[in-house]
KEKE-3310 file (N, C-alpha, C; in steps of 0.2 Angstrom, whole numbers, plus 5000, padded with zeros to 4 digits):
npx = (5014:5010:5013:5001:5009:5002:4992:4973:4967:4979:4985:4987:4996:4988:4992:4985:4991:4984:4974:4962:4955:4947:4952:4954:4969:4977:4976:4971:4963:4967:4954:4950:4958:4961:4959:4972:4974:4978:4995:4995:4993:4978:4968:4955:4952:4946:4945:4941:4934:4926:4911:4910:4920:4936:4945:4961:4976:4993:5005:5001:5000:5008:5015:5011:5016:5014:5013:5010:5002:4991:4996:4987:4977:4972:4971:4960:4947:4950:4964:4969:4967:4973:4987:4985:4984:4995:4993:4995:4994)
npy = (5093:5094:5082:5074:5072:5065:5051:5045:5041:5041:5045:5061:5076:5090:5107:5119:5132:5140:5154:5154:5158:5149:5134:5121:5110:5094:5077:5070:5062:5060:5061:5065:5070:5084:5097:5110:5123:5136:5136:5128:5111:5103:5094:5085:5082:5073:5071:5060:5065:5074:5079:5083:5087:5094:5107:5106:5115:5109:5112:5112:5101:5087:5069:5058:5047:5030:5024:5036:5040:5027:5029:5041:5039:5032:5037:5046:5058:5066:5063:5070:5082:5085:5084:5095:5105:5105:5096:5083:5065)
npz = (4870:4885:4901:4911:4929:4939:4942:4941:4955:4963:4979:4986:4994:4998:4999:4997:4992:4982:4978:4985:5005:5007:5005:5008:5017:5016:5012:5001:4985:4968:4956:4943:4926:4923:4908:4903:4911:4902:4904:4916:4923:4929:4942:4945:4962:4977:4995:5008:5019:5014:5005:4992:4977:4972:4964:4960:4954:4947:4956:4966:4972:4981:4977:4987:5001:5003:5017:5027:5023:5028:5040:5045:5042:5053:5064:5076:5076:5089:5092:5080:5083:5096:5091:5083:5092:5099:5108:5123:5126)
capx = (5009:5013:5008:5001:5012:5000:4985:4968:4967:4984:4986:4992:4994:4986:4994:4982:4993:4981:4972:4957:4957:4941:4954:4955:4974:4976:4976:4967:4965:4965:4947:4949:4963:4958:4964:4977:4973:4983:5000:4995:4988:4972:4966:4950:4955:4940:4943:4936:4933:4920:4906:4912:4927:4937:4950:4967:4983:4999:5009:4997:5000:5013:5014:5008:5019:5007:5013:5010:4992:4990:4996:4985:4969:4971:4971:4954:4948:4952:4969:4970:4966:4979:4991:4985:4985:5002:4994:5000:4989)
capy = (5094:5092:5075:5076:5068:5061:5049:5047:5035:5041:5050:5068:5081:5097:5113:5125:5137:5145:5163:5157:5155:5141:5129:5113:5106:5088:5071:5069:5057:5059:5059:5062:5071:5089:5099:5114:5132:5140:5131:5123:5108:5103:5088:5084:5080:5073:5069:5055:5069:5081:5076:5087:5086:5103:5109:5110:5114:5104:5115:5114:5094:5083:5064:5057:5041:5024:5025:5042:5039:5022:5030:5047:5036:5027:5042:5048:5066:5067:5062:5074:5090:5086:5083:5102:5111:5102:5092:5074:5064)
capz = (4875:4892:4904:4919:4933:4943:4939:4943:4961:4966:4984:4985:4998:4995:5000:4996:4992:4978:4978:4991:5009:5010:5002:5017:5016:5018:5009:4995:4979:4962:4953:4936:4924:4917:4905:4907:4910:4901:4905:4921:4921:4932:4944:4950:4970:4984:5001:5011:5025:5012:5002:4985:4975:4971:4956:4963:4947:4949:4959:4975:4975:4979:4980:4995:5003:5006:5023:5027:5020:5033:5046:5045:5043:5058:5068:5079:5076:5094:5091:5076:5088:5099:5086:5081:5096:5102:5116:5121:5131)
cpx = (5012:5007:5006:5005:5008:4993:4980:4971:4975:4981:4991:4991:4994:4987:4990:4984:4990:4978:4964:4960:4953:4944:4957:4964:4973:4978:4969:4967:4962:4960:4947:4954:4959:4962:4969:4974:4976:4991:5000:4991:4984:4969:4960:4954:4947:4945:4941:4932:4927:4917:4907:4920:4929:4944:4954:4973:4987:5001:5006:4997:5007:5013:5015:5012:5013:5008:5013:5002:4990:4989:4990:4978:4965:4971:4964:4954:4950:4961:4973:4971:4971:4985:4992:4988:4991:4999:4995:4995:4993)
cpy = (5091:5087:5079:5072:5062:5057:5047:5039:5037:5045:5056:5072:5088:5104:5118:5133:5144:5152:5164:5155:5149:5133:5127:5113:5101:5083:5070:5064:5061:5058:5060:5069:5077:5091:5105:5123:5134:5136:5127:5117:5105:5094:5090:5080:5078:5068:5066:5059:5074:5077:5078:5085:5095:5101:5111:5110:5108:5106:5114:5107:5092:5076:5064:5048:5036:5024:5032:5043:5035:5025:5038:5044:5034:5032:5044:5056:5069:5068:5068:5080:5092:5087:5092:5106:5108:5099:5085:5071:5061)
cpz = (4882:4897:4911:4925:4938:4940:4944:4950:4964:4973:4985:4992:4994:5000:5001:4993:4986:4983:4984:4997:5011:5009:5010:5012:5019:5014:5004:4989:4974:4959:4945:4930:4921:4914:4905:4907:4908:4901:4914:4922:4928:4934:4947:4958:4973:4991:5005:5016:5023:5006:4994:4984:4974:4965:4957:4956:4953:4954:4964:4976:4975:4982:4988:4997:5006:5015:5028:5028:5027:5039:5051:5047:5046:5063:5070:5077:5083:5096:5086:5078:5091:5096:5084:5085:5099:5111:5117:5126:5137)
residu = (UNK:UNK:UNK:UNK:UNK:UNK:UNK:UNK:UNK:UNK:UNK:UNK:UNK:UNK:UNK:UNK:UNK:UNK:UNK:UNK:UNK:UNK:UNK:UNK:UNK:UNK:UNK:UNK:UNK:UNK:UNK:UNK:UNK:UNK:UNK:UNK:UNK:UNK:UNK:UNK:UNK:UNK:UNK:UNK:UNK:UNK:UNK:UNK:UNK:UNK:UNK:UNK:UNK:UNK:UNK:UNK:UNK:UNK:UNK:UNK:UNK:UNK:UNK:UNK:UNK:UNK:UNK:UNK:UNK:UNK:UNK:UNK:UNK:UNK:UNK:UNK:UNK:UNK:UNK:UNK:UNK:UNK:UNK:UNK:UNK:UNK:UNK:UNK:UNK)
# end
């Protein structure tokens, strides 16, 4: 049987790169270990930033660096915008 790579409480980024387009990308954490569909296997994901959790496979995560995480968090959504639209203050 195949493990899961990542465990519950770790930080990941989420790609999205599944079959909808409602799927957010971003930083997420591990909520709790499912089990495989088929040969993919299955995490629960929530986001400090959305009130719900969602059900991303393996392939759409990939560890997330603690500083990476630090520095994202300290960021203003103002900041974040800019950041988007390439503005610099």
């Amino acid at each position: 049987m195949t493990r899961h790579i990542y465990s519950v409480g770790q930080h990941v980024n989420f790609d999205g790169r599944g079959g909808t387009y409602l799927k957010r990308v971003g930083f997420f954490t591990i909520t709790k270990l499912l089990p495989p569909v088929g040969t993919e296997l299955q995490y629960r994901i929530k986001s400090d930033g959305e009130a719900y959790e969602r059900v991303a496979s393996e392939h759409e995560l990939q560890a997330q660096e603690q500083k990476s995480i630090a520095a994202t968090e300290k960021r203003s959504p103002e900041a974040d915008a800019a950041h988007v639209f390439g503005e610099h203050p």
